[in-house]
C-alpha positions, 0 to 999 in steps of 0.5 A: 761689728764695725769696721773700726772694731776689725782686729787685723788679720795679718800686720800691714807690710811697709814699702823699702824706704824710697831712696837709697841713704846716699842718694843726691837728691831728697824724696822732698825734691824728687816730689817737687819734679813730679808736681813740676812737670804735672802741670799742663804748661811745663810739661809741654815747656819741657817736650818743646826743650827736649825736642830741640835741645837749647832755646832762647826764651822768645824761640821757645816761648813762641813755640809754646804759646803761653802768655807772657807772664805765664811763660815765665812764671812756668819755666821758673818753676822748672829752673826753680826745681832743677828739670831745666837749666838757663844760661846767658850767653852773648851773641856775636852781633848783640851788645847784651846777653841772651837767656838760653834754656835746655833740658837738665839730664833729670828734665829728659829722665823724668820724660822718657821714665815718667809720662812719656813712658806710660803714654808710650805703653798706652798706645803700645797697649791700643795698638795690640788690643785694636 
């Protein structure tokens, strides 16, 4: 007998929906995050945010040390998908404006909660096992 010939032997259990029916963000926006922050280069724009609450673009670009043209494209992308917000504001000794960035609520939330937290457990793991 085959494989696809099988009967089941008991039904496949289906997960509870992911989101509750009210919730303020769609399951499509909250993947968008995930994929987001999985690339090496956001995920280190974020940290760096994180770490120092608010940067301009030059500050934080210098910091993480990204081509130009890269740099932008990458903290569009988390502007774009809601984990980073960017405002402008104008200095006291300037005739313009200056572009600021720091980390939305959800920007922290998915570090400390998502990537953060597993390699926390990683090396809480290797510290009681070594």
């Amino acid at each position: 007998m085959s494989e696809t010939d099988r009967q089941p032997t008991e039904e496949v259990r289906q997960p509870e929906p992911p989101l509750p029916e009210d919730s303020g963000l769609t399951l499509k926006e909250y993947l968008a995050m995930q994929q987001a922050i999985g690339h090496p280069t956001r995920f280190r724009i974020l940290r760096t945010l994180a770490a120092n609450d608010e940067l301009s673009a030059a500050d934080l670009k210098a910091a993480v040390d990204v081509a130009s043209h890269n740099f932008h494209y990458h903290l569009d992308e988390l502007v774009d998908v809601g984990l980073v917000d960017k405002r402008q504001r104008r200095t006291a000794d300037s005739q313009g404006f200056y572009t600021y960035y720091q980390p939305t609520a959800m920007g922290r939330g998915i570090l400390k909660h998502g990537v953060e937290e597993l390699m926390r457990r990683e090396r809480e793991f290797n510290d009681a096992y070594s």
